[in-house]
MIDOSE-1310 file (N, C-alpha, C; in nm, 2 decimals, decimal comma, always signed):
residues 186
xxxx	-1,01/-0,23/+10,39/-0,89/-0,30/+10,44/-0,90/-0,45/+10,39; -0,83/-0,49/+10,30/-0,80/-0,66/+10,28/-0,82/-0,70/+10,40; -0,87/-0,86/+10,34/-0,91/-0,93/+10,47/-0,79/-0,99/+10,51; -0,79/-0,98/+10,63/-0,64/-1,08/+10,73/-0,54/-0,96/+10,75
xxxx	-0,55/-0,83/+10,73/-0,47/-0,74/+10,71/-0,50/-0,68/+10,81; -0,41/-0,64/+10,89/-0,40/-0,58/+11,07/-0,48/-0,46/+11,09; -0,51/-0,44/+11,19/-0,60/-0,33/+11,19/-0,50/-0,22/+11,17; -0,52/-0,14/+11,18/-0,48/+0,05/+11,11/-0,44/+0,10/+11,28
xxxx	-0,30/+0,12/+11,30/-0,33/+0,19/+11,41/-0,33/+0,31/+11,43; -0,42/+0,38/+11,52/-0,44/+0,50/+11,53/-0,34/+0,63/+11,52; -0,34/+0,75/+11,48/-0,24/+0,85/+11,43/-0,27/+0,97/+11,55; -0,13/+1,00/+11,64/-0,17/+1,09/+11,77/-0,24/+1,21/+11,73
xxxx	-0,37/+1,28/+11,77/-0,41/+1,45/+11,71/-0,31/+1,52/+11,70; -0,29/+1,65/+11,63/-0,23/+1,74/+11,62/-0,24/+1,84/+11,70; -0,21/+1,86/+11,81/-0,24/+1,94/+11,91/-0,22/+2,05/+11,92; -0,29/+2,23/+11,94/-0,23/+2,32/+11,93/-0,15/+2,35/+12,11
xxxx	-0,09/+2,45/+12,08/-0,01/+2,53/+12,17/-0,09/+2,56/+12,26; -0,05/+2,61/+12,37/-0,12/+2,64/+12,51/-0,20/+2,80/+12,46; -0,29/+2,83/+12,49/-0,32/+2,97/+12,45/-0,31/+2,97/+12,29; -0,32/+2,94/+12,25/-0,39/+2,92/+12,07/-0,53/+2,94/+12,05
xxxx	-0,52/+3,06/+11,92/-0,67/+3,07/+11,92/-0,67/+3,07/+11,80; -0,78/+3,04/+11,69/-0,82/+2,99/+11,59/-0,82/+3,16/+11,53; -0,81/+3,22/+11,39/-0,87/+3,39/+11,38/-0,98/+3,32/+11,37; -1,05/+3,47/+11,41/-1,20/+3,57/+11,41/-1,24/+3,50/+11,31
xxxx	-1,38/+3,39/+11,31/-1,43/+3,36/+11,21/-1,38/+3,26/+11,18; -1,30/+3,22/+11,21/-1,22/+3,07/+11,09/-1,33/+2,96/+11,19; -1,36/+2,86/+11,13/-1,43/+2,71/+11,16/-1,36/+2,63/+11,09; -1,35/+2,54/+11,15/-1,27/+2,39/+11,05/-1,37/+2,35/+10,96
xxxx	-1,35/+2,29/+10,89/-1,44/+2,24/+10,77/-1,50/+2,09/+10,88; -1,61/+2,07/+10,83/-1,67/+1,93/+10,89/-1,58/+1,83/+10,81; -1,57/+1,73/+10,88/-1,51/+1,61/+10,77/-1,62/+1,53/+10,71; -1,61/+1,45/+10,61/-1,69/+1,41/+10,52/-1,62/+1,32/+10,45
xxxx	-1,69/+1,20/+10,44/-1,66/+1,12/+10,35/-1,59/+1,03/+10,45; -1,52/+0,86/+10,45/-1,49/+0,78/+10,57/-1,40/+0,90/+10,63; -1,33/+0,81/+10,72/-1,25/+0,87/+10,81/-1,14/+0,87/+10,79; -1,02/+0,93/+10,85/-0,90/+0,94/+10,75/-0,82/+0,84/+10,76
xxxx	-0,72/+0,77/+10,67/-0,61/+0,66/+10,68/-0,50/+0,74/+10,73; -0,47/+0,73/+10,86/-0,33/+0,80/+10,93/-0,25/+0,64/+10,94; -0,11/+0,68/+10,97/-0,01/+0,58/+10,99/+0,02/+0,65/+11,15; +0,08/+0,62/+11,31/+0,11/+0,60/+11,37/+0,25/+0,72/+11,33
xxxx	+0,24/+0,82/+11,41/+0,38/+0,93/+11,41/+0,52/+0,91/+11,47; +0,46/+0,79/+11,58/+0,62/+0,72/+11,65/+0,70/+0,61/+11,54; +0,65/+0,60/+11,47/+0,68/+0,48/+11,37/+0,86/+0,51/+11,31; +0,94/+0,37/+11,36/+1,08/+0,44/+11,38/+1,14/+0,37/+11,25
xxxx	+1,25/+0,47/+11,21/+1,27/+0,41/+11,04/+1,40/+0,29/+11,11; +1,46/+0,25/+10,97/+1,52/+0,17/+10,97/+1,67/+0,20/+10,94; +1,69/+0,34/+10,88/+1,84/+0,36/+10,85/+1,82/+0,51/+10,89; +1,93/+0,55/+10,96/+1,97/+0,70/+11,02/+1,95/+0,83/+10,92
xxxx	+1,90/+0,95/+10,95/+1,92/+1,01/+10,82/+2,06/+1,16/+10,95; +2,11/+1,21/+10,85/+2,23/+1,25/+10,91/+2,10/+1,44/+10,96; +1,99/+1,43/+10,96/+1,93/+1,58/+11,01/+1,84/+1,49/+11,13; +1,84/+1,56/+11,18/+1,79/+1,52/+11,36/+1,76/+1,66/+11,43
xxxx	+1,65/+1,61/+11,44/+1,55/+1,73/+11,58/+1,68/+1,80/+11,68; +1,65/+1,92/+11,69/+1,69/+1,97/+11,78/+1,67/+1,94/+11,93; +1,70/+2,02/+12,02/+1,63/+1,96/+12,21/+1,53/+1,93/+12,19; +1,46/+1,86/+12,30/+1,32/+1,85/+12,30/+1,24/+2,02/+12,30
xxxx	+1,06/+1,95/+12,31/+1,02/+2,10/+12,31/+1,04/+2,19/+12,44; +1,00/+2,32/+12,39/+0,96/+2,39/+12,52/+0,86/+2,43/+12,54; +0,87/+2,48/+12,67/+0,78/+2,48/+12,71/+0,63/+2,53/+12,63; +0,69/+2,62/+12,57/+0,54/+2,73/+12,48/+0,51/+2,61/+12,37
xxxx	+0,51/+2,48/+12,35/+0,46/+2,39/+12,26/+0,47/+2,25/+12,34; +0,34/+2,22/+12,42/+0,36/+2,11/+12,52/+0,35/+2,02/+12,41; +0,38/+1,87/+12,50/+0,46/+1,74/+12,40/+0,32/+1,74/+12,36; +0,29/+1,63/+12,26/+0,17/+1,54/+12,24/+0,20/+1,42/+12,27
xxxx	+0,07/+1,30/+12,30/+0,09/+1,19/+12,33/+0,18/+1,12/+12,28; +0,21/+1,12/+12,12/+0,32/+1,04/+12,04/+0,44/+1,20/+12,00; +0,60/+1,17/+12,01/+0,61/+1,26/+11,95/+0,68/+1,28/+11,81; +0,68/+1,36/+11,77/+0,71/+1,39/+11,58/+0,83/+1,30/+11,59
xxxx	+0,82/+1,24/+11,45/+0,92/+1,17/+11,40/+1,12/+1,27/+11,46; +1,20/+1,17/+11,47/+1,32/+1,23/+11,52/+1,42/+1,27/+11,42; +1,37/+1,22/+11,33/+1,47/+1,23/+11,21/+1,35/+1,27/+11,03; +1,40/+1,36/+10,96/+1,37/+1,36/+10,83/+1,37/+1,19/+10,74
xxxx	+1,43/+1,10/+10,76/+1,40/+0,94/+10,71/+1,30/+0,91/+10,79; +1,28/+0,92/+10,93/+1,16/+0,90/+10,99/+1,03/+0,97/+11,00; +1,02/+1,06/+10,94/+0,90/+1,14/+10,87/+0,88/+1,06/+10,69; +1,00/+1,05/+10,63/+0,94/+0,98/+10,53/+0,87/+0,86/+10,50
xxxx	+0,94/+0,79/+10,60/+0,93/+0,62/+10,60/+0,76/+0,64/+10,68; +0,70/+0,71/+10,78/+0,57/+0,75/+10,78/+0,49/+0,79/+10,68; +0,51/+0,86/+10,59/+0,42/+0,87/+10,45/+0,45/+0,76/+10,37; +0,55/+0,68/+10,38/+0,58/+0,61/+10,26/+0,48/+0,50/+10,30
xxxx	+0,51/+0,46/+10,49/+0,40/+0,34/+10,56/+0,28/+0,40/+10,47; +0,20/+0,52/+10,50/+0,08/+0,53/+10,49/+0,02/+0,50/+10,35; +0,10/+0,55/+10,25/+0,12/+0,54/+10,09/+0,07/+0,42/+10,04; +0,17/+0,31/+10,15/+0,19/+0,18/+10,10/+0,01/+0,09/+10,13
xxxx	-0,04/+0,15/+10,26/-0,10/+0,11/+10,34/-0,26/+0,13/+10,23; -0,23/+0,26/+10,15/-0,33/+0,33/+10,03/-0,33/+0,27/+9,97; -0,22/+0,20/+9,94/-0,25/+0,12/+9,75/-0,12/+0,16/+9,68; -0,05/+0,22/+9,70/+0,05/+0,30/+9,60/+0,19/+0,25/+9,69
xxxx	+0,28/+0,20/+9,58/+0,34/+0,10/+9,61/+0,47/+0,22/+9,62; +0,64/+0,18/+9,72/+0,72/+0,25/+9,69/+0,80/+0,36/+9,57; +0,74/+0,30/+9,47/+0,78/+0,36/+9,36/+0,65/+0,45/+9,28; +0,71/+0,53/+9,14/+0,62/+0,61/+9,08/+0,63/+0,74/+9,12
xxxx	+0,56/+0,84/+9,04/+0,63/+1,00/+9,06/+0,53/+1,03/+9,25; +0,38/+0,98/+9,23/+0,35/+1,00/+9,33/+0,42/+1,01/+9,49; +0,47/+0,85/+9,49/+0,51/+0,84/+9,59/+0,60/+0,97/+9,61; +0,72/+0,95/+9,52/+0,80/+1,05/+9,51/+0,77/+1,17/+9,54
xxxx	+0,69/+1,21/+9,49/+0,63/+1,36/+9,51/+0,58/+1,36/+9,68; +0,52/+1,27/+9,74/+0,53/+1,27/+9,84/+0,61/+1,32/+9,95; +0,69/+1,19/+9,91/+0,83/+1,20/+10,00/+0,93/+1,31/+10,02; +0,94/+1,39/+9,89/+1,02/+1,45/+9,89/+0,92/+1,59/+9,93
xxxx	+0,82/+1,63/+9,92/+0,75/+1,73/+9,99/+0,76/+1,72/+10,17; +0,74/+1,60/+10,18/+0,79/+1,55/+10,32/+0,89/+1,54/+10,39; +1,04/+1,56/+10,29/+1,15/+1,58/+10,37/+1,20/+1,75/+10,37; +1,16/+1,83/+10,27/+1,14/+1,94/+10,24/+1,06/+1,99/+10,37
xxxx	+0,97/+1,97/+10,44/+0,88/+2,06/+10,46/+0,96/+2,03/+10,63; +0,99/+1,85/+10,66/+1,05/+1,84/+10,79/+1,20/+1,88/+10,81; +1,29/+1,90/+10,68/+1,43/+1,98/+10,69/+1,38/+2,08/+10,73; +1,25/+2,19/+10,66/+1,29/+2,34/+10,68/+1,20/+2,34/+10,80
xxxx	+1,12/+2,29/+10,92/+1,11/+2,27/+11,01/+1,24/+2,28/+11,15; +1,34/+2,18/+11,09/+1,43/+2,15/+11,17/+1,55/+2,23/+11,16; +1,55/+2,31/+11,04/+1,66/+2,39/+11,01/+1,62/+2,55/+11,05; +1,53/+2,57/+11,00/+1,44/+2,73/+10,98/+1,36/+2,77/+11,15
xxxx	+1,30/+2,60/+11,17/+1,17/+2,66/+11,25/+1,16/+2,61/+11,37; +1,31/+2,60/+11,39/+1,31/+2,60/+11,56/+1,30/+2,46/+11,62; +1,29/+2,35/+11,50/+1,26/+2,23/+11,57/+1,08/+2,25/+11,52; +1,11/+2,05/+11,51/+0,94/+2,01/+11,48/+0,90/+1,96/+11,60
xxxx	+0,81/+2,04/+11,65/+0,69/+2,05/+11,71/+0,61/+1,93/+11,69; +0,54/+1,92/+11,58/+0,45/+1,82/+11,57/+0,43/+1,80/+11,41; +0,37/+1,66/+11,41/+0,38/+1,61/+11,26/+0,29/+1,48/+11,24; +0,20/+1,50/+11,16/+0,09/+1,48/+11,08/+0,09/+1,39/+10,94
xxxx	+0,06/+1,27/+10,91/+0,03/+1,24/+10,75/-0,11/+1,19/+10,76; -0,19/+1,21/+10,67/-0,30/+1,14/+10,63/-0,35/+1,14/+10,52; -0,40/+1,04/+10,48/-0,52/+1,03/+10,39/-0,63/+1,02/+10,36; -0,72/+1,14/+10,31/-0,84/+1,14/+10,30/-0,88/+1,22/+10,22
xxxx	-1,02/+1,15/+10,19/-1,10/+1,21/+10,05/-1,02/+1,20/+9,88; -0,94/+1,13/+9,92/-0,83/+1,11/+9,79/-0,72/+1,20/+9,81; -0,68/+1,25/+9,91/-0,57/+1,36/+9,91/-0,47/+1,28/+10,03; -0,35/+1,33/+9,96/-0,25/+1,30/+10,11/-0,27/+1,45/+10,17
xxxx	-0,25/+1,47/+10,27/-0,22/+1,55/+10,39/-0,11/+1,56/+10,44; +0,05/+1,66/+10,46/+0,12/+1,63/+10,57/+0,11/+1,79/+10,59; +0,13/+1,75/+10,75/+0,13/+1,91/+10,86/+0,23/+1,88/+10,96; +0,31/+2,01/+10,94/+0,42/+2,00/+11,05/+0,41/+2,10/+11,07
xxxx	+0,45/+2,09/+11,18/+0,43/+2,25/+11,31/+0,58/+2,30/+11,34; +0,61/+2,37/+11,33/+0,75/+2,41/+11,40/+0,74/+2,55/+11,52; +0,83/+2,57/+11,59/+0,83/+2,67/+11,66/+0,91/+2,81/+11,64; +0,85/+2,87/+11,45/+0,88/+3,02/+11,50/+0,79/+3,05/+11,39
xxxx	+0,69/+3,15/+11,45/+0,60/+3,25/+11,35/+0,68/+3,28/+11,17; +0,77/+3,29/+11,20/+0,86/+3,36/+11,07/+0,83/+3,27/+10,94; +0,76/+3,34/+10,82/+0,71/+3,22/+10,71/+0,83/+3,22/+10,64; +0,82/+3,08/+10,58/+0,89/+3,02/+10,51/+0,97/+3,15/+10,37
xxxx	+1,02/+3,13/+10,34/+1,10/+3,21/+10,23/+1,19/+3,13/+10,11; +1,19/+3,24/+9,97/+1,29/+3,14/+9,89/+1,39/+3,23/+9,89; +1,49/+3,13/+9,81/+1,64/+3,20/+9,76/+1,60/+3,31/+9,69; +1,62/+3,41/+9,71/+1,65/+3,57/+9,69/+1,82/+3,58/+9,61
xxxx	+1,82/+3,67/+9,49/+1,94/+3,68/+9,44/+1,95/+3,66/+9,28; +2,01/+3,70/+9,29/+2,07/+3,61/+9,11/+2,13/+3,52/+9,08; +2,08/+3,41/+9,05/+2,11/+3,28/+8,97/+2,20/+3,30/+8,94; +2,26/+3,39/+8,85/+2,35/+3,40/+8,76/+2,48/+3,39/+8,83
xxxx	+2,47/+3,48/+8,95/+2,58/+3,46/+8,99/+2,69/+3,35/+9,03; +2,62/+3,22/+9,01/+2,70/+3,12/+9,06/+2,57/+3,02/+9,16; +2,67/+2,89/+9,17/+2,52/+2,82/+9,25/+2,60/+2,84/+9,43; +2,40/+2,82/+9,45/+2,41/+2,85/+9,61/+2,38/+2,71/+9,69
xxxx	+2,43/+2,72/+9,76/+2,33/+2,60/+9,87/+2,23/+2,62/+9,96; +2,08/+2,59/+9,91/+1,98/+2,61/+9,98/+1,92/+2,69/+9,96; +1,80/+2,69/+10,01/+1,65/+2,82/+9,99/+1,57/+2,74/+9,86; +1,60/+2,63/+9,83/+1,54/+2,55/+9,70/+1,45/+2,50/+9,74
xxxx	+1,39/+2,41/+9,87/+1,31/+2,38/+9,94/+1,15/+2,41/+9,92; +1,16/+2,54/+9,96/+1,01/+2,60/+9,99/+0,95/+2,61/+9,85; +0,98/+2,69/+9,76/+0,95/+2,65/+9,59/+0,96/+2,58/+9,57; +1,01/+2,44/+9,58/+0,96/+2,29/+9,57/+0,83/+2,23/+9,57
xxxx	+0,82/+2,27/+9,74/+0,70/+2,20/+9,79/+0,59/+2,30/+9,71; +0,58/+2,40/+9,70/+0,50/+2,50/+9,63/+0,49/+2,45/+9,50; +0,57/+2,39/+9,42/+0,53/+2,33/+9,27/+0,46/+2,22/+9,29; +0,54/+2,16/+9,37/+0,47/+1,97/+9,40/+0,35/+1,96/+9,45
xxxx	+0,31/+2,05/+9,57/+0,19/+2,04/+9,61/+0,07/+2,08/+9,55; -0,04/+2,05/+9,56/-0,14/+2,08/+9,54/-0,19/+2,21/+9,56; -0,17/+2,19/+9,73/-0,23/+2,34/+9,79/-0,10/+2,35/+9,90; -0,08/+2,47/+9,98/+0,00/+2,49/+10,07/-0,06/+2,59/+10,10
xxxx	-0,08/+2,53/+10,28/-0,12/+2,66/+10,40/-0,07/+2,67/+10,49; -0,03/+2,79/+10,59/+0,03/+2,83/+10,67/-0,03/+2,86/+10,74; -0,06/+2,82/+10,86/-0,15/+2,84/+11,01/-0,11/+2,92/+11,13; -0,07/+3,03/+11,15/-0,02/+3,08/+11,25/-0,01/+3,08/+11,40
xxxx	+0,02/+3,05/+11,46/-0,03/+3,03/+11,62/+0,07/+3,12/+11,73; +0,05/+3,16/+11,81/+0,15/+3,20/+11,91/+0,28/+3,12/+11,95; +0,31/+2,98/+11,92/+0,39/+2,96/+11,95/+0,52/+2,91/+11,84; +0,46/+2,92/+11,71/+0,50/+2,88/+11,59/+0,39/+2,92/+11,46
xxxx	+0,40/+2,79/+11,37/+0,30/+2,77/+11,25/+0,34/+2,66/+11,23; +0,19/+2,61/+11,17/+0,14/+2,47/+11,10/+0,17/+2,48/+10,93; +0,20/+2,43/+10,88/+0,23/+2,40/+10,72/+0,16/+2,32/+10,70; +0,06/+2,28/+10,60/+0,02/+2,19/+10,55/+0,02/+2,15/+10,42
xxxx	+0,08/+2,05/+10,33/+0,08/+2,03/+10,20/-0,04/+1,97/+10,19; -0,11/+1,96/+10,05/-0,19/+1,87/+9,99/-0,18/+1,81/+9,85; -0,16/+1,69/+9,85/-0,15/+1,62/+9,72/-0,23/+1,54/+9,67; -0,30/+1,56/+9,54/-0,37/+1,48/+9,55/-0,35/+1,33/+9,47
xx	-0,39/+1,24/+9,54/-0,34/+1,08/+9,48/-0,45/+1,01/+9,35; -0,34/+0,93/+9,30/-0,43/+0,89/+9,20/-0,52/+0,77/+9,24
């Protein structure tokens, strides 16, 4: 952290569902190496984006301490804080690739998956991280059909983040799924 430069504030955990169980055998990986650069998830943008969260949660996905950004600008403007906060200035394909994995992943949350649940950016080990949770089991899907026939609106999304990202995993839980992208920074 440059010197005179504010301390880092803390990023709320990603909380699972009530009755969530990890599969048979799965362990989290230990973490390794410092600890991670999160930005703060209440962090409120500055200009409206016209997609907005649905109701609040329900019940089968209790709140967390902070909750997920309310708007797709307000999930960006969180990666872009934390980005900035890394070294990697507004601009360049990275950022980009960022951002736009991040409005992708919080649209098809808000449109597909019932509402975002919960939401995640970090940085660590040289990787960005973002994880968003939404509330329905059902995995992601692409446009199905023929091209040829004329253009469609939508289903472009999920093959996006699938080219952009690094890695993409899908975590299953009883009351939804976790998405996670990984990018790795230069």
């Amino acid at each position: 952290m440059p010197l005179g430069a504010p301390p880092r504030p803390e990023a709320a955990p990603l909380t699972e569902p009530a009755g969530y169980a990890a599969p048979a055998g799965y362990a989290a990986p230990a973490p390794t190496g410092p600890a991670p650069l999160t930005v703060p998830v209440g962090y409120a943008p500055t200009a409206p984006s016209p997609l907005t969260a649905p109701a609040p949660p329900t019940a089968a996905v209790p709140p967390s301490e902070t909750p997920p950004p309310a708007t797709v600008a307000a999930a960006r403007a969180v990666v872009a804080a934390l980005l900035e906060t890394y070294g990697l200035p507004g601009e360049g394909r990275t950022v980009t690739d960022a951002l736009l994995v991040t409005s992708e992943l919080v649209t098809n949350a808000i449109r597909h998956g019932g509402g975002l649940a919960a939401f995640r950016a970090e940085v660590h080990d040289g990787a960005l991280r973002v994880v968003v949770a939404d509330r329905t089991p059902e995995l992601p899907a692409s446009r199905s059909g023929d091209p040829a026939l004329g253009h469609q609106i939508g289903g472009y999304g999920w093959p996006l983040i699938r080219s952009i990202a690094d890695e993409v995993t899908i975590t299953p839980h009883a009351a939804g799924k976790h998405i996670t992208a990984t990018l790795r920074l230069p």
